[in-house]
N, C-alpha and C positions, 0 to 999 in steps of 0.2 A: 573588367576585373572587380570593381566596385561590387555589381551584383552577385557576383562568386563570393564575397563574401559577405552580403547579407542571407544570402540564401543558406550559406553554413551556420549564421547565426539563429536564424530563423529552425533552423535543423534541430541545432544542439539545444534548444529552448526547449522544442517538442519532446525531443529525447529524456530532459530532464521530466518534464510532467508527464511524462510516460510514468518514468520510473517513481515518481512523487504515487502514482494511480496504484500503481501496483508493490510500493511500500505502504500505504493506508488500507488498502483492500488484507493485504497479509496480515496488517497487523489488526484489520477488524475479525477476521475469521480466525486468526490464535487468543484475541478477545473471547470473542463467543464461546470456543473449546472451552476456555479458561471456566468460563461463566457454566458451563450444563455439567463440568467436574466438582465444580465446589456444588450445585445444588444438588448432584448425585449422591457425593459426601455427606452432606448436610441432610441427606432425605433417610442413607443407611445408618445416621448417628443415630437421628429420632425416629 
């Protein structure tokens, strides 16, 4: 029983850095959007 639940601990750990991975990576790629709109703007002002 012990092992059942480390193995769930060891689980939901993964699970979180999953999700840690793929909220950094989202919010790197709506960064970069963010980033090639404003020098788009910035390129049609001047």
């Amino acid at each position: 029983m012990q092992s059942e639940g480390k193995r769930d601990a060891a689980f939901s750990r993964l699970r979180r850095t999953d999700m840690l991975k793929f909220l950094t990576s989202a919010i790197g790629i709506i960064f970069l959007i963010g980033l090639i709109v404003v020098i788009g703007i910035l390129m049609l002002i001047f």
